[in-house]
Every structure is written in structure tokens, then in C-alpha cells.
C-alpha positions as CSV (number, residue, x, y, z in Angstrom):
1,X,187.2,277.3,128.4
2,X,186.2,273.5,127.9
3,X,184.1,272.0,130.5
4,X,184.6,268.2,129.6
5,X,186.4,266.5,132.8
6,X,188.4,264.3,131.1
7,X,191.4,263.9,128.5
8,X,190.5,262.3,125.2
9,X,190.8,263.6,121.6
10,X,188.9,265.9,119.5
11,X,188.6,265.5,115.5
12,X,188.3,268.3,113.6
13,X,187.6,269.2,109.7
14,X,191.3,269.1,109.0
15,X,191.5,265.2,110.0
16,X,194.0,265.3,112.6
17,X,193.6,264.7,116.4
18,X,195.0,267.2,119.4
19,X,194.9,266.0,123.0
20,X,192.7,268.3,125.1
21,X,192.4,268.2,128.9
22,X,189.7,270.4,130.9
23,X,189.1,270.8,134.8
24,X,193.0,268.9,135.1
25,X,194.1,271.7,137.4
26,X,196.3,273.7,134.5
27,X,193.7,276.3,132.9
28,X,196.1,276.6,130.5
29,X,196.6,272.8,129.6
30,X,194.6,273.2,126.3
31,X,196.3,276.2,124.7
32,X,199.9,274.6,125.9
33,X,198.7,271.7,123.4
34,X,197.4,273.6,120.7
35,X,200.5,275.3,120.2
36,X,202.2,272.1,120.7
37,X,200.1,271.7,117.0
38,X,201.0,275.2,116.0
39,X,204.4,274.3,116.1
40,X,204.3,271.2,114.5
41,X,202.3,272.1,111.7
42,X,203.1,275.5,111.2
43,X,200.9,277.5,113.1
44,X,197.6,276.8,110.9
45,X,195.4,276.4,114.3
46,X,196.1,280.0,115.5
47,X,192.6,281.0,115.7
48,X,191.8,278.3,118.3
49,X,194.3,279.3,120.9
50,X,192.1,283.0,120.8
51,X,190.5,283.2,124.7
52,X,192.5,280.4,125.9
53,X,194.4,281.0,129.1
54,X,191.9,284.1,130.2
55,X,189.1,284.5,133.1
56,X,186.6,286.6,133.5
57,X,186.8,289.3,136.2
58,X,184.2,291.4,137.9
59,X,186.8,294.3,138.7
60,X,186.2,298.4,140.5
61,X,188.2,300.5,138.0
62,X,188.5,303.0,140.2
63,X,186.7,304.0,143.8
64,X,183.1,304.6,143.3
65,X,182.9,303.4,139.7
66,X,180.4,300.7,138.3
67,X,181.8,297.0,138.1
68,X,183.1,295.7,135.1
69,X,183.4,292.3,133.7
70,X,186.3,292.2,131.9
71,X,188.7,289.2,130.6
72,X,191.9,288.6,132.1
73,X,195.4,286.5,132.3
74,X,194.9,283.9,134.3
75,X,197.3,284.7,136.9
76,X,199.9,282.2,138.1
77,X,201.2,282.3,141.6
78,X,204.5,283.3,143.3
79,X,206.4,281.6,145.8
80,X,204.1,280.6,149.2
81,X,201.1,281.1,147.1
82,X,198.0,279.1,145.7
83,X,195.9,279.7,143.0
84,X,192.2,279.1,143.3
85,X,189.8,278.1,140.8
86,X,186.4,279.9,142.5
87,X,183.4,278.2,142.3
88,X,181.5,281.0,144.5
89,X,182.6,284.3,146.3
90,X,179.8,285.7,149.0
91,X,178.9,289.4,148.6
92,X,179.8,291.0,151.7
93,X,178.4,294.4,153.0
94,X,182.4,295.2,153.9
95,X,183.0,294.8,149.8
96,X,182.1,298.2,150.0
97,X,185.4,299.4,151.1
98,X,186.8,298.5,147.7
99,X,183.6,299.6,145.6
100,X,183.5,303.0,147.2
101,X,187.6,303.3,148.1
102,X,186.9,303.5,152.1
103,X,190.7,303.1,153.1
104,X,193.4,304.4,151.4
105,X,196.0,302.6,149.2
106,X,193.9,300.2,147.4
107,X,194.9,299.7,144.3
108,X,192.6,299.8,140.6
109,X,191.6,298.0,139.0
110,X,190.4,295.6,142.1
111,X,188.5,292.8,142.4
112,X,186.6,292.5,145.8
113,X,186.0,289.2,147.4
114,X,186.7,287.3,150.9
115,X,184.1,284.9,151.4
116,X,185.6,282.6,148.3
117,X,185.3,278.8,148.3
118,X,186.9,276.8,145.7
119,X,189.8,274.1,144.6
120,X,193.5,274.6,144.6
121,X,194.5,275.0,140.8
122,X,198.3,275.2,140.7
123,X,200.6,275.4,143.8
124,X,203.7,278.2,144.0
125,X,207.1,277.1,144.8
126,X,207.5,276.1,148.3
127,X,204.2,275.4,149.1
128,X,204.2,271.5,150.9
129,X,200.9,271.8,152.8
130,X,198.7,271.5,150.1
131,X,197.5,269.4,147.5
132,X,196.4,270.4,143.5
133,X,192.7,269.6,143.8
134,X,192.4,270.2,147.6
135,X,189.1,272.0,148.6
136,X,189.9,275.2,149.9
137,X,188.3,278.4,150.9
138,X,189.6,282.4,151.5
139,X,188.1,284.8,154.2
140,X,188.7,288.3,155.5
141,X,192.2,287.6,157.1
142,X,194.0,286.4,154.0
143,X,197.6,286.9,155.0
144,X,199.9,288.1,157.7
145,X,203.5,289.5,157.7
146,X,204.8,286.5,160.4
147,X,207.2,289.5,161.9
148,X,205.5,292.2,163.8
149,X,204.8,291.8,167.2
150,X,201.0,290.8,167.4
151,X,202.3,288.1,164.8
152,X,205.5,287.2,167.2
153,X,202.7,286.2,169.9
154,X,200.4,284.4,167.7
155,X,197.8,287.1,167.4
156,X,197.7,286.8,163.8
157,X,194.1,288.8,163.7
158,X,195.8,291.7,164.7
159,X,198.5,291.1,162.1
160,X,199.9,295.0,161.7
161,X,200.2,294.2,157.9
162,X,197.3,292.4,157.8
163,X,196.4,291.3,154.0
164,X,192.3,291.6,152.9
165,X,191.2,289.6,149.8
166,X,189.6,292.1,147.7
167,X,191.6,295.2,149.1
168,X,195.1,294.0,149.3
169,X,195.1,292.0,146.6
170,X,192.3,291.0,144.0
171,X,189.7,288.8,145.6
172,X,187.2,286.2,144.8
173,X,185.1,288.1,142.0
174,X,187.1,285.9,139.4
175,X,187.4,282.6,138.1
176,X,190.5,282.0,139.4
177,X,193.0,284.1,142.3
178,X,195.7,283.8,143.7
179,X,195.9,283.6,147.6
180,X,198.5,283.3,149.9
181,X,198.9,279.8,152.0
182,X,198.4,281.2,155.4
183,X,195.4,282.0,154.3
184,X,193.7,278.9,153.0
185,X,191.3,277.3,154.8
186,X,190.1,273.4,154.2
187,X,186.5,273.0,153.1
188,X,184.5,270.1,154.7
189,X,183.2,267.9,151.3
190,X,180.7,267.4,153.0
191,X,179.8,271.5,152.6
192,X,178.7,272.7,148.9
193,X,181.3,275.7,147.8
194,X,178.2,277.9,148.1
195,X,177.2,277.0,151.7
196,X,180.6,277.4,152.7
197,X,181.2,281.0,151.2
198,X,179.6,283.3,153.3
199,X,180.7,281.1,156.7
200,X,184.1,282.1,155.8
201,X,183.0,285.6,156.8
202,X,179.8,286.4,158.7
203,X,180.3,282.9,159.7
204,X,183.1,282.8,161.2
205,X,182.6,286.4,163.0
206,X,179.6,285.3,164.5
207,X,180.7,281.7,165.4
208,X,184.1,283.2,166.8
209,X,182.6,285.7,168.8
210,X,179.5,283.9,170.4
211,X,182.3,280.9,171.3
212,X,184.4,283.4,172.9
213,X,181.9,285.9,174.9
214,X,182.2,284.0,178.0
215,X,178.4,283.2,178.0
216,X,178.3,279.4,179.5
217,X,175.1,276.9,177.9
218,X,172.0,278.2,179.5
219,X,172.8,282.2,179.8
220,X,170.8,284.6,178.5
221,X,172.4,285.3,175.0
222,X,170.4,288.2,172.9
223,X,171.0,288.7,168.9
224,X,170.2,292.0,167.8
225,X,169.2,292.1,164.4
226,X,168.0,289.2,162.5
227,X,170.1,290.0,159.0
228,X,173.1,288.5,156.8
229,X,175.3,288.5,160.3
230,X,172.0,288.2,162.9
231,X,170.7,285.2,161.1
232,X,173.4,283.0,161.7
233,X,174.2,284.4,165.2
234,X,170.3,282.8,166.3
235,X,171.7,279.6,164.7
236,X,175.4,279.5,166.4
237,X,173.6,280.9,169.8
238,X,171.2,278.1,169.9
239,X,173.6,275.2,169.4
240,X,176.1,276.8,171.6
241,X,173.2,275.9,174.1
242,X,172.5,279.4,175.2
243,X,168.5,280.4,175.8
244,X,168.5,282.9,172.9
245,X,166.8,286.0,172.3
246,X,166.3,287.7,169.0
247,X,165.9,291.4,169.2
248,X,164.4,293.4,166.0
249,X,162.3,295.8,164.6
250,X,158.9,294.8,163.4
251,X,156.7,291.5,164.2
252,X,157.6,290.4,160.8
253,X,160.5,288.3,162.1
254,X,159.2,286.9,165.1
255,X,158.2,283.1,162.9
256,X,161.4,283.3,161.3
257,X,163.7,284.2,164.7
258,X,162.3,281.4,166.3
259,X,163.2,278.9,163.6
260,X,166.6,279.7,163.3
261,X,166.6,278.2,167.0
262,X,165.6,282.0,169.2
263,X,163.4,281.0,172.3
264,X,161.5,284.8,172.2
265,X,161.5,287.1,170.0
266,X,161.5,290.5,171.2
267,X,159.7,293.7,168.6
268,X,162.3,296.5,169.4
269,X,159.1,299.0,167.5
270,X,157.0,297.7,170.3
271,X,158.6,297.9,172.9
272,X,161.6,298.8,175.3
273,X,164.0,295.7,174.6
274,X,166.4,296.6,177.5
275,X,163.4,296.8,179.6
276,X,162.2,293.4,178.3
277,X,165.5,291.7,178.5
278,X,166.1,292.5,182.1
279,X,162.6,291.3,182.8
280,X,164.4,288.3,182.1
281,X,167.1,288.5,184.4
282,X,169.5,290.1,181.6
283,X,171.7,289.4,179.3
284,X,175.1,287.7,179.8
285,X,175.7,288.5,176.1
286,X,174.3,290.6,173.5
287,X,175.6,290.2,169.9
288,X,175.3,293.5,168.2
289,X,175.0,292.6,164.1
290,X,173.0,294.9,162.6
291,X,174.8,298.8,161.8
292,X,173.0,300.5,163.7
293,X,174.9,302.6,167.1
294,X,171.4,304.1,168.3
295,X,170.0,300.6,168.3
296,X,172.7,299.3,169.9
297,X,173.1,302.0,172.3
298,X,169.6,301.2,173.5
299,X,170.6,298.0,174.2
300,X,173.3,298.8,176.7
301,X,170.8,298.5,179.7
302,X,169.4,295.5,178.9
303,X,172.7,293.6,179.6
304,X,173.0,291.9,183.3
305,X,176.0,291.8,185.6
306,X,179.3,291.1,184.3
307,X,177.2,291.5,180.8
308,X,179.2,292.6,177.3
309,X,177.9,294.2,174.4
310,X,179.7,292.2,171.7
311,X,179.9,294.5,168.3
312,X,180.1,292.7,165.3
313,X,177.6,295.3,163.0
314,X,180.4,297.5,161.7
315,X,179.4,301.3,161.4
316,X,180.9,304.6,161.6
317,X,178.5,306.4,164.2
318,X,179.2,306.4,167.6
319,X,177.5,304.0,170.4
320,X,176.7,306.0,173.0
321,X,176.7,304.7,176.6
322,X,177.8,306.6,180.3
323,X,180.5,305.3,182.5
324,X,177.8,304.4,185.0
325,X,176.0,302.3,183.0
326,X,179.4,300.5,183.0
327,X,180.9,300.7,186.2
328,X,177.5,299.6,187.8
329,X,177.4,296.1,187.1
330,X,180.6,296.4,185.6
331,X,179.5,295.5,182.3
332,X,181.3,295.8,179.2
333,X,181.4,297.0,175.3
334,X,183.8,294.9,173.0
335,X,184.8,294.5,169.2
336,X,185.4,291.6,167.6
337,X,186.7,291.3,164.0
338,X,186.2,287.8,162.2
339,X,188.9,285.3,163.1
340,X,192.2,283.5,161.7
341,X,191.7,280.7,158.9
342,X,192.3,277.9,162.0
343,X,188.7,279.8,163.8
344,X,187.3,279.3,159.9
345,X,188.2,275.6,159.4
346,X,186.5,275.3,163.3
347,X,183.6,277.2,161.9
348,X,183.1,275.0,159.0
349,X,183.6,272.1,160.9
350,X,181.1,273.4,163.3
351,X,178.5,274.4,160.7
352,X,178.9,270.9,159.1
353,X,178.1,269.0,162.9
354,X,175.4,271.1,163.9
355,X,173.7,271.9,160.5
356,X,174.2,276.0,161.0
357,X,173.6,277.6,157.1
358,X,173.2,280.3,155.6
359,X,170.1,281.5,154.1
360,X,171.5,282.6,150.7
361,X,170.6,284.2,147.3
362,X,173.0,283.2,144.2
363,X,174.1,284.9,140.8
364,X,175.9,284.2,138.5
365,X,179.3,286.2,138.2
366,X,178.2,287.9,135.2
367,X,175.6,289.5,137.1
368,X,178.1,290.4,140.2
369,X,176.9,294.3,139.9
370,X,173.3,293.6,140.5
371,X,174.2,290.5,143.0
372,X,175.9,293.8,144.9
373,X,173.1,296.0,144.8
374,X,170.9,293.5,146.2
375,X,173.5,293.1,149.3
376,X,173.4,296.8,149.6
377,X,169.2,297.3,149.5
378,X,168.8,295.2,152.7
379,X,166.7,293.4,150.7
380,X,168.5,290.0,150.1
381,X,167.6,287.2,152.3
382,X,170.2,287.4,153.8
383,X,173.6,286.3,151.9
384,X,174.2,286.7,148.5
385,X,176.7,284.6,146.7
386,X,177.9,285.0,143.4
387,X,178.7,281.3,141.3
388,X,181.3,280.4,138.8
């Protein structure tokens, strides 16, 4: 596709002149005019309309296959529906529910994808609230039904038909999608499309959850894990105002904790971090991001009165912990799942204010497998974004 960003003409070896546009919002503006020629002059510029119209697509084929990038139709959208041209899609660890077909009824070939940040391309019918050429971005909740219950009472997180980009429908591992408009979420300009990708989902569950823990500027907050999730929980914590303490294994992050804003850093392989927390009086609020239920269940003890264990590291394991540790000091173990596009657009806003980003990793989406494999080693320090 052309790159020029603006309309002019273009000679060529036959000596006549065909108006080409580029970036104009209509990926398919240049082939609409060359067959404008085609039919004028009898179809002797076929060969130039060849690849027009198509995007390239990192897609699964099927669970637990390798990615492919493919070519595709560039899709136009239905009724209530955007499309998006990307211009980066944040590898998430959760993309592995597509790769590896973790829930059932996904359908192949997908394309994974919710942390995308791009420009609105084309608007579907109906659509009012947005502009062609608005700044927009797609995270984890990307659609509701508007009719079950939760949805009746505003809970739209807890959607019963909630819609995943990149399990419900193809995702940001594209040039362009298609997205639903409940599900849009305005980009500061101010943020690049690759700062804002992954705050549309690590982001956003860390920002929604420290800001709604019930820790008050100046409690003890701890982070465990200083990873893709930990990272930016140290950065939210510490402008939230809380006296921060990042928990993890090995002295090798101690420099780093404290300048993403912790106050101590606290070498779980050391020592006993419970032990050490309540040294400190305990923790109103410990933010549990890295996947790990033993490490967490260690942790339970270190909370203080009226303290919560706030689970944001997704795993399948158990978290052990006894009623007692619960009912005495009536402390508490909760979930918390992302947030609706309104908690994104205050997360971006946030970020943008306080100067919270992500330490990321970029490649291009040609090289989305190996971008994906260097999420999954553990490795990558600490998002990785993929760039259109």
C-alpha cells in the first residue's frame, strides 16, 4: 500500500495521469481509482490493482499452531462498528488463550490482540460518536451485549456476553480491525500509539485496581513482582501517593524497584516478606502481579488489619490461605479483571499527567511470532509491542 500522505498524480510510461490518495482514511481509495482507469480505458492497468485493498495478518490457524502472516481483505465494518487502522498491538501474556485455545468456542483462523492503539479508518452506519481520523485505542473489554443484567446496572465488566479482542473476534495483530464502538477508547495525542498500547491492558488493570483497593495516600501498599503488570503497579502506587513496597525474588531488582518510585525493596530469596512487611506495620494493600499462587500465598500474612490481597497475576493453581488468617484481622483476598474503556480513557489520562509508562520492547508485525515468544520466556523487559 502507498505511504505518501497526500493526493496528487502519478505519471507513468503509458503518459497518462490517475489520481492516487494514501493514509485518506479509505485503504481502498487507490484501487477504487485505478479501476475507475480500468474502466475507462479498457482494463489495460489490471496488474496494478494486484495487492490493493489487502492487510497483512499475523493469524492462529488453529489452537496450538505456529502464527502465520498471511494477506487478507481488508475488512469493512457493520452497523455500530469502527474500523481501525493499528499502528501497534501490545503482546499480552493472556494472548495465550487464543495461541493455545484455553476457552472454548474461539474460532480459526484468529488474530489475537487487545492492547491496540490506532486511528479510526472508516465508521459503520450509525456510529455519531466518532470521528474518521480520531485517535483511538482497544483493550480487553471490547464489547458488551447492553441487555443482561450486570449490563442493566452498569457493570459492563461483568458483561455475561462479554466480547475479547483477539478471542471474540480478530484482534489487533493486523493492519487494520474492526471493533465495536463501546469499545473504543480516546487516545491522549499527547501519548505515542506504542506508549499507549500496553496501558490499555496491564495498564488499566493495575491503575483500576490500585485506585479502587481502598488504600488512602500514605498506606502501606506492597507490589509483588516487579514484571510486565508489577512494573507499572510501583509507578501507579507511587503517584497514587501510597509508601510503596516492591516484593521480589533476587537483589537484582532492588535499583530498578526503587526507580519506578518503590520506597524498599524487599528480596523475597532472602527473606520472609510477610515477616518483613509487618515489621512495617503491614500492608493495607498488596497487589499480586506476578503468576505465582505459592508466592502469593506467602504473602497472605504480611497484610495488616482490614488488609486485601488484590489478584491481578492470573494463574490456574490455587492460593492457599486458612479462614483464620482471614477472620483475624478480618482481612481479605480479591480479583480484579482490567476495567471498562471509560477506566482506560482515565488510565491514559492518568499516565499522560503523572508520566507512568511502560518499559517496552517493539517488533515489527512481521516478526509477531518471535515478539510472542519473547513475552512468553519472561525475558522481555517488560512489554512487548508489536508496530505497523
Amino acid at each position: 500500500m502507498a505511504t505518501a500522505r497526500r493526493a496528487g498524480t502519478h505519471a507513468n510510461p503509458l503518459n497518462f495521469n490517475f489520481l492516487y490518495e494514501a493514509d485518506t482514511g479509505d485503504p481502498l481509495a487507490f484501487s477504487v481509482r485505478v479501476n475507475e482507469f480500468q474502466n475507462h480505458r479498457g482494463g489495460i492497468m489490471a496488474a496494478i490493482s494486484i495487492g490493493v485493498g489487502t492487510m497483512k495478518t499475523a493469524q492462529v490457524p488453529k489452537a496450538g499452531a505456529d502464527f502465520q502472516v498471511v494477506e487478507r481483505k481488508v475488512p469493512q465494518p457493520g452497523a455500530g462498528e469502527v474500523r481501525i487502522k493499528v499502528q501497534a498491538c501490545g503482546i499480552c501474556h493472556s494472548d495465550a488463550v487464543t495461541k493455545d485455545g484455553m476457552l472454548p468456542g474461539i474460532q480459526y483462523p484468529r488474530v489475537p490482540g487487545h492492547e491496540v492503539a490506532g486511528i479510526i479508518d472508516e465508521l459503520g452506519a450509525g456510529v455519531s460518536a466518532w470521528k474518521q481520523g480520531q485517535r483511538v485505542g482497544v483493550g480487553w473489554h471490547g464489547g458488551h451485549d447492553k441487555t443482561c443484567r450486570e449490563c442493566r446496572r452498569g457493570d459492563f465488566r461483568n458483561c455475561r456476553n462479554a466480547k475479547i479482542p483477539g478471542i471474540s473476534y480478530d484482534g489487533g495483530y493486523q493492519e487494520f480491525m474492526i471493533a465495536p464502538e463501546e469499545a473504543l477508547v480516546a487516545i491522549p495525542e499527547s501519548l505515542s500509539s506504542v506508549d499507549a498500547a500496553p496501558l490499555l491492558c496491564a495498564g488499566i488493570t493495575t491503575y483500576n485496581s490500585l485506585r479502587h483497593s481502598g488504600a488512602l495516600p500514605g498506606d502501606l501498599v506492597a507490589v509483588q513482582g516487579i514484571g510486565g503488570l508489577g512494573h507499572l503497579g510501583v509507578q501507579f502506587a507511587s503517584k497514587f501517593g501510597y509508601k510503596v513496597a516492591a516484593v521480589g525474588r533476587g537483589s537484582e531488582n532492588a535499583s530498578l524497584a526503587k526507580k519506578l518510585g518503590a520506597h524498599l525493596y524487599i528480596d523475597s530469596s532472602a527473606s520472609n516478606a510477610a515477616e518483613e512487611l509487618q515489621k512495617l506495620g503491614g500492608a493495607r494493600v498488596i497487589l499480586a502481579t506476578a503468576p505465582s499462587s505459592k508466592a502469593m500465598s506467602k504473602l497472605v500474612d504480611g497484610l495488616s488489619p482490614n488488609g486485601k490481597l488484590l489478584v491481578i497475576g492470573a494463574t490456574l493453581d490455587p492460593i492457599e490461605v486458612t479462614p483464620v488468617q482471614l477472620i483475624f484481622g478480618v482481612r481479605s483476598v480479591q480479583g480484579w479483571m482490567a476495567g471498562t474503556p471509560a477506566d482506560g480513557e482515565d488510565t491514559l489520562s492518568f499516565a499522560e499527567l503523572s508520566g507512568v509508562r511502560a518499559m517496552i520492547e517493539t517488533y515489527p508485525l512481521e516478526r509477531a511470532a518471535e515478539g510472542y515468544a519473547r513475552m512468553m520466556s519472561g525475558k522481555a523487559q517488560f512489554r512487548v509491542v508489536l508496530t505497523m
